[in-house]
BALOBA-1460 file (C-alpha; in Angstrom, 3 decimals):
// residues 200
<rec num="1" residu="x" x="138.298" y="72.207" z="-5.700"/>
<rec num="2" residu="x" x="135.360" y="70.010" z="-7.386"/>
<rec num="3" residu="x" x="135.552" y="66.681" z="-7.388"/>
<rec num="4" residu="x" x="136.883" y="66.304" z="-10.790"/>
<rec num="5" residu="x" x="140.119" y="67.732" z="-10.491"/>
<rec num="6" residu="x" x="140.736" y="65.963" z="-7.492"/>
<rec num="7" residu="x" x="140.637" y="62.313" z="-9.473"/>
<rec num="8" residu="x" x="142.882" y="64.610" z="-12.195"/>
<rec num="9" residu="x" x="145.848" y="64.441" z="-9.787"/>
<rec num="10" residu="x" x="145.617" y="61.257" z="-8.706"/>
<rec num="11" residu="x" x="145.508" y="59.867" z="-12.474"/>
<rec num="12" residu="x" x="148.739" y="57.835" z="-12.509"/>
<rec num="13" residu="x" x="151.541" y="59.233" z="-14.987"/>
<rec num="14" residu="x" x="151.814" y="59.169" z="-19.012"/>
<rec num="15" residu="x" x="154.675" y="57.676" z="-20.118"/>
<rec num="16" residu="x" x="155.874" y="56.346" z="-23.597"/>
<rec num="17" residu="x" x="155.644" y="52.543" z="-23.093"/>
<rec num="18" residu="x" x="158.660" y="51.907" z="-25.935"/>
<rec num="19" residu="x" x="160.974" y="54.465" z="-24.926"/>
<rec num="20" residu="x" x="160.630" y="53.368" z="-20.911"/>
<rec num="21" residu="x" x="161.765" y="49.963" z="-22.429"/>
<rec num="22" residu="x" x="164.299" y="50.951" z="-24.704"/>
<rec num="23" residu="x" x="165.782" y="52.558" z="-21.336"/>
<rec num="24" residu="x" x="165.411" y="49.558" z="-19.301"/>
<rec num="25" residu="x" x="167.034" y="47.945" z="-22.262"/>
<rec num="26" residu="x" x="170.369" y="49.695" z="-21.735"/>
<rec num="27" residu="x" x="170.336" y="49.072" z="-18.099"/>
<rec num="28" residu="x" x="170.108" y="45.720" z="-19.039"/>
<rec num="29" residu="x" x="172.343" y="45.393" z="-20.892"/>
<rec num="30" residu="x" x="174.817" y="47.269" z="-19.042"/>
<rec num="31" residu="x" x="174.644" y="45.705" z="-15.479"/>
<rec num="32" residu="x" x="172.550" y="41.992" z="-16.038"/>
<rec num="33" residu="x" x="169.380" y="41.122" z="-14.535"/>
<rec num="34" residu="x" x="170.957" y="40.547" z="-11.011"/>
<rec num="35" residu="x" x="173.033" y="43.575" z="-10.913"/>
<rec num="36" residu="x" x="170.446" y="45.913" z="-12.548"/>
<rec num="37" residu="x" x="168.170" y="47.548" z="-9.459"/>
<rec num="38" residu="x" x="164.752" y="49.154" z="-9.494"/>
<rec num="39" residu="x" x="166.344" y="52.700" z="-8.331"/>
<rec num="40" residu="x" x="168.765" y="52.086" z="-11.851"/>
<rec num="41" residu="x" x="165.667" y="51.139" z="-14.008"/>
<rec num="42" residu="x" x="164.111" y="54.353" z="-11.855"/>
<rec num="43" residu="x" x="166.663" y="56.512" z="-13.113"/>
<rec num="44" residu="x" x="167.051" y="55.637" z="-16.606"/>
<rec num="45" residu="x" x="163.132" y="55.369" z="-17.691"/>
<rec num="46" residu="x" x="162.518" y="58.963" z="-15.941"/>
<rec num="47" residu="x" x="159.738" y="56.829" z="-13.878"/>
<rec num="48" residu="x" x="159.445" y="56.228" z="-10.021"/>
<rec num="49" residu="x" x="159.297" y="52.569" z="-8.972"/>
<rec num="50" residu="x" x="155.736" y="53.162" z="-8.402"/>
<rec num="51" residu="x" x="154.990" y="53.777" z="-11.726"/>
<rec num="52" residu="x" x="157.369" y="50.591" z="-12.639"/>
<rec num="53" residu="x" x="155.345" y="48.401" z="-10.232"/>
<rec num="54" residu="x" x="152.296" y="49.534" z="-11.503"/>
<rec num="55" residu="x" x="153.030" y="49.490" z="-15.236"/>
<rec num="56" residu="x" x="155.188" y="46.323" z="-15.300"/>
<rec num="57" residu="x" x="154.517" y="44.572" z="-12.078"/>
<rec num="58" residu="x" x="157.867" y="43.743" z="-11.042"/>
<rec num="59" residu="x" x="161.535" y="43.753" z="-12.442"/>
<rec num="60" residu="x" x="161.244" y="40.106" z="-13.681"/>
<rec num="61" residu="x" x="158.448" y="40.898" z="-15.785"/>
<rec num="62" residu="x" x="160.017" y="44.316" z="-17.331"/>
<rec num="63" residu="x" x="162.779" y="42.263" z="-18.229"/>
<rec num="64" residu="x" x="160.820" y="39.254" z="-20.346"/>
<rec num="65" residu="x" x="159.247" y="42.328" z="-21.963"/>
<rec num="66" residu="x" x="162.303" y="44.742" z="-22.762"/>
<rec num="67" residu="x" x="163.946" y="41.135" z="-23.646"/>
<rec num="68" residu="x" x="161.518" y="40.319" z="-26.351"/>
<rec num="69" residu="x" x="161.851" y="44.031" z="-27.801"/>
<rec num="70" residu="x" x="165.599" y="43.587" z="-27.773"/>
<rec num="71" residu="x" x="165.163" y="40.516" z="-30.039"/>
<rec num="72" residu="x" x="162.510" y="41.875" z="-32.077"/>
<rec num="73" residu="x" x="164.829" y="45.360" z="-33.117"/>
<rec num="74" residu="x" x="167.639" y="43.427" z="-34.004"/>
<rec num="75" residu="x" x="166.137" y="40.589" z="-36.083"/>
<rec num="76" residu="x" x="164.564" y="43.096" z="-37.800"/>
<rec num="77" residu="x" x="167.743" y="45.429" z="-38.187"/>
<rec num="78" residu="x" x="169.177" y="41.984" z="-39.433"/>
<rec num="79" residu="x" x="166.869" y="41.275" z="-41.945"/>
<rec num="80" residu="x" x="166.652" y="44.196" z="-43.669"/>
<rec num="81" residu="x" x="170.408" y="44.339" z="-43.609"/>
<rec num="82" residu="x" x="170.204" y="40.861" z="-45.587"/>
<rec num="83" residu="x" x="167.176" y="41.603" z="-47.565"/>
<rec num="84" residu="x" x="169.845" y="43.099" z="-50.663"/>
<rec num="85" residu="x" x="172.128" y="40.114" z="-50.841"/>
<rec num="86" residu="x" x="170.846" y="36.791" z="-52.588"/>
<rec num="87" residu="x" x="173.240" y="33.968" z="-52.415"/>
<rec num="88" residu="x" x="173.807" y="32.281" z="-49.088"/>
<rec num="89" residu="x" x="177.627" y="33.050" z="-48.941"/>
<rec num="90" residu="x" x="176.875" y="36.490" z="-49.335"/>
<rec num="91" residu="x" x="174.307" y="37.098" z="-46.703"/>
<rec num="92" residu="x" x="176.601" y="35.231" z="-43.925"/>
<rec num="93" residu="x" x="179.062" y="37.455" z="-45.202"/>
<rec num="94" residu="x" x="176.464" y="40.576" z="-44.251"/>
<rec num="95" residu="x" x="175.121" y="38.523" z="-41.020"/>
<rec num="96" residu="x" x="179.173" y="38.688" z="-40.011"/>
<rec num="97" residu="x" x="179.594" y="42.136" z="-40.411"/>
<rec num="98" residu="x" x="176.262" y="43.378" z="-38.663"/>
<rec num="99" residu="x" x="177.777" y="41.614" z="-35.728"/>
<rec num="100" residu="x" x="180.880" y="43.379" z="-36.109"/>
<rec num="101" residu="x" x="179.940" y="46.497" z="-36.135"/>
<rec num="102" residu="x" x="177.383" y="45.254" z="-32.764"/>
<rec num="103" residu="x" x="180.589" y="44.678" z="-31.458"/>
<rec num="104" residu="x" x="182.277" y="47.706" z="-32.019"/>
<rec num="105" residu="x" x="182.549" y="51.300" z="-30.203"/>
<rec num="106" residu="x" x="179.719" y="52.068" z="-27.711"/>
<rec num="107" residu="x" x="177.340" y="49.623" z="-29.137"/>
<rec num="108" residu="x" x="179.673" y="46.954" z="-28.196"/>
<rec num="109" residu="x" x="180.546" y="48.564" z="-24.610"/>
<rec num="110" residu="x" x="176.516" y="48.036" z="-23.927"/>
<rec num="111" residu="x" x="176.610" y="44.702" z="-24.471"/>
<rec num="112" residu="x" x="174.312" y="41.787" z="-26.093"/>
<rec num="113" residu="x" x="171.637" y="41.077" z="-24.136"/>
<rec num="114" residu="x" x="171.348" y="37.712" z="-25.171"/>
<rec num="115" residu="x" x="174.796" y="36.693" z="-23.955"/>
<rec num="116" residu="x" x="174.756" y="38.548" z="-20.852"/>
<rec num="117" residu="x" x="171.509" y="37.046" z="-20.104"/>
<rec num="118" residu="x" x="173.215" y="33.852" z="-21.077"/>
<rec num="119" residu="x" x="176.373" y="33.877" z="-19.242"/>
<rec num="120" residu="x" x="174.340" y="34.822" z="-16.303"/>
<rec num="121" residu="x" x="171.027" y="31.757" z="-17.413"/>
<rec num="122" residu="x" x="172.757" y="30.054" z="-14.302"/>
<rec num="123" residu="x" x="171.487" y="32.336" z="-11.271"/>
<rec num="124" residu="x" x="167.973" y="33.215" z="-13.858"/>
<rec num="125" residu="x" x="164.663" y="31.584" z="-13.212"/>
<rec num="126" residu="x" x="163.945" y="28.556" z="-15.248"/>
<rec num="127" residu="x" x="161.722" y="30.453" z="-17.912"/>
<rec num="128" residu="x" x="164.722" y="33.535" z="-18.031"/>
<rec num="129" residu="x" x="167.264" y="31.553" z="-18.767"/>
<rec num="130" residu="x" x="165.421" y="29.248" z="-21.431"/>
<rec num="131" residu="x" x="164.290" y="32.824" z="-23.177"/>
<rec num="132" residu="x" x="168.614" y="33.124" z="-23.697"/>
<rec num="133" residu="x" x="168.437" y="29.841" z="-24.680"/>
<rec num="134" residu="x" x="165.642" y="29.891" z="-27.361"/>
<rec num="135" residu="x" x="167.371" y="33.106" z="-28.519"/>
<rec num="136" residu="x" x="170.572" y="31.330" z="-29.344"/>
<rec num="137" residu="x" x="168.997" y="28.205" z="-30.545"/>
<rec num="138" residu="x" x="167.082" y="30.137" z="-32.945"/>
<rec num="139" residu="x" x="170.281" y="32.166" z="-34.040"/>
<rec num="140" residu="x" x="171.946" y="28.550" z="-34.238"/>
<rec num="141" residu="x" x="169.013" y="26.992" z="-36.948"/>
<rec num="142" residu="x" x="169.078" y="30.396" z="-38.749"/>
<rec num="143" residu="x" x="173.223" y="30.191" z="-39.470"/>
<rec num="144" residu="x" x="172.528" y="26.584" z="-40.438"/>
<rec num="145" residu="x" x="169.788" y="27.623" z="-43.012"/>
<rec num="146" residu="x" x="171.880" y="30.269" z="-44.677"/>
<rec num="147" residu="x" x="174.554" y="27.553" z="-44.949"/>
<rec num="148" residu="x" x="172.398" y="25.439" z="-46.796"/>
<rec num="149" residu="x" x="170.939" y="28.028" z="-48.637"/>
<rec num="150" residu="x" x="174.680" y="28.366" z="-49.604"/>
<rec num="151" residu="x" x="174.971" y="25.192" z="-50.649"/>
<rec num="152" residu="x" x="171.659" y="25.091" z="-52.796"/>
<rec num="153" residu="x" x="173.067" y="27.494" z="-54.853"/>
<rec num="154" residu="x" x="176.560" y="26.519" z="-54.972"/>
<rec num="155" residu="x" x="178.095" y="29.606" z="-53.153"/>
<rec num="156" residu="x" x="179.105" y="27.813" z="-50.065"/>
<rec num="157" residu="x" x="181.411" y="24.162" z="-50.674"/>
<rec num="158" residu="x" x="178.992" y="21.149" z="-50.829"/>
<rec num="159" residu="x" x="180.871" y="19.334" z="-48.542"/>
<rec num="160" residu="x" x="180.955" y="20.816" z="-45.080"/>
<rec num="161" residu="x" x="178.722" y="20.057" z="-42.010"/>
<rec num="162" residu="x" x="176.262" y="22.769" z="-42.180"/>
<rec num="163" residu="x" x="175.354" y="21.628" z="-38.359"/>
<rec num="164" residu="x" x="178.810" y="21.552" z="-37.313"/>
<rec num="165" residu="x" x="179.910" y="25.037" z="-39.069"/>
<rec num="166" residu="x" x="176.792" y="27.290" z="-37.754"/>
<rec num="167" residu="x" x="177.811" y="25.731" z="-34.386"/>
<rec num="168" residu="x" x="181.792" y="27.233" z="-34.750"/>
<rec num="169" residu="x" x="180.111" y="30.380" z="-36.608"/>
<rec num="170" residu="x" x="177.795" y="30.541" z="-33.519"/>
<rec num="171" residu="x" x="180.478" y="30.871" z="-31.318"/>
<rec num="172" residu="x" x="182.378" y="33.224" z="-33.107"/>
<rec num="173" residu="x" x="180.109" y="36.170" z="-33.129"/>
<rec num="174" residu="x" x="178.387" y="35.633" z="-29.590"/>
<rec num="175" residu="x" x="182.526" y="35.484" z="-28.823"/>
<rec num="176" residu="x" x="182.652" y="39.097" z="-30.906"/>
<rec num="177" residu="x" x="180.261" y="40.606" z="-29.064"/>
<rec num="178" residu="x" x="181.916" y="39.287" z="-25.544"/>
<rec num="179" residu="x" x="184.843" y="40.760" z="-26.811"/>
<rec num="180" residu="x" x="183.081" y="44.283" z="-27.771"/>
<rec num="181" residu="x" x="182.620" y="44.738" z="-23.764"/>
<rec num="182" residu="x" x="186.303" y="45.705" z="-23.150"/>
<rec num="183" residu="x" x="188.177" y="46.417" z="-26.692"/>
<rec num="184" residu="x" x="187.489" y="46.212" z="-30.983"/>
<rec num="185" residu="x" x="188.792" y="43.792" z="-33.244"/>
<rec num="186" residu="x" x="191.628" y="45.075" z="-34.847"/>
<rec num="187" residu="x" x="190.376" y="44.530" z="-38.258"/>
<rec num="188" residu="x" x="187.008" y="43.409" z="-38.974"/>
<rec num="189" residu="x" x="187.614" y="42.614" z="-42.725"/>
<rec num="190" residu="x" x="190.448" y="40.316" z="-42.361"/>
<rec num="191" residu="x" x="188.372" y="38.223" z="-39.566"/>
<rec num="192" residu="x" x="185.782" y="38.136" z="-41.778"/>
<rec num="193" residu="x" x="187.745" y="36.709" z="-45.113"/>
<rec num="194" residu="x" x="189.270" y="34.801" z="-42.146"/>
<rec num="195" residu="x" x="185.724" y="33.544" z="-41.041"/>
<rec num="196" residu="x" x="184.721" y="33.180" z="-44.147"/>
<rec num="197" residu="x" x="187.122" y="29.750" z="-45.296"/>
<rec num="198" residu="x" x="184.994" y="27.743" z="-43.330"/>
<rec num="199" residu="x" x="182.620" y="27.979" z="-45.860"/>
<rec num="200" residu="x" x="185.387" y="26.444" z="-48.324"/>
């Protein structure tokens, strides 16, 4: 055997970077950082924990990387879901159901990883837990913008607390998606007319 083909085998293994996260990702979101082990991330990305180690270093630093993904899928699934609608009021209507329907069935049974990750921010590192906390401070500001965009344009009443009202629309859908882990909202459209008078 030349000398070649010995360094062949020893070449550590190919693997689809995205996919192993998207993986780790459900794991995640499943179990929580805590709870989730390297034999589950093992089993899930089809990789050994060698080939974890090596790739990613260590669990802590697979999870800032499979939590920035997470973020970056579903702001982009939520912006092209409001990309159609132009008024404020109508795009927090959208916003409302695209959380809704995160919240429903198996997608809702997974979990957000943002408010696992925050429920949990007190046993996380310092720089884990502010990563859930930029996440919904972010989410917070965006809500607020809409709002005013609402108001700009005369969809949304003039007089409400933009501040106040993305703060009780805040914790409505992180509540939805709590609430996704063990059953469904018995009917999405009424909560969201329902929702939707705090904009009045």
């Amino acid at each position: 055997m030349g000398q070649s083909q010995v360094k062949e085998r020893g070449r550590p293994r190919e693997f689809d970077t995205d996919s192993a996260l998207d993986q780790a990702m459900l794991v995640f979101r499943n179990r929580g950082y805590h709870a989730a082990t390297i034999g589950d991330l093992s089993t899930a990305m089809g990789l050994t924990s060698g080939s974890i180690y090596k790739a990613f270093k260590d669990k802590r630093n697979l999870f800032i990387q499979v939590f920035a993904r997470y973020l970056s899928q579903r702001s982009a699934a939520l912006q092209a879901r409001l990309a159609p609608f132009a008024s404020g009021r109508e795009r927090i209507a959208e916003w409302l159901r695209f959380y809704l329907e995160s919240a429903a069935d198996l997608e809702g049974q997974r979990g957000c990883l943002v408010v696992g990750s925050t429920v949990e921010s007190q046993a996380l590192d310092e720089e884990l837990a502010g990563l859930a906390r930029q996440a919904v401070m972010r989410n917070r500001a965006f809500i607020g913008e809409m709002i005013r965009e609402g108001q700009r344009d005369g969809s949304i009443a003039a007089g409400i607390d933009p501040a106040l009202t993305a703060d009780l629309l805040l914790c409505l859908t992180l509540g939805m998606r709590v609430m996704g882990k063990v059953t469904e909202i018995r009917d999405g459209n009424a909560a969201i007319a329902q929702i939707m008078k705090l904009l009045d």
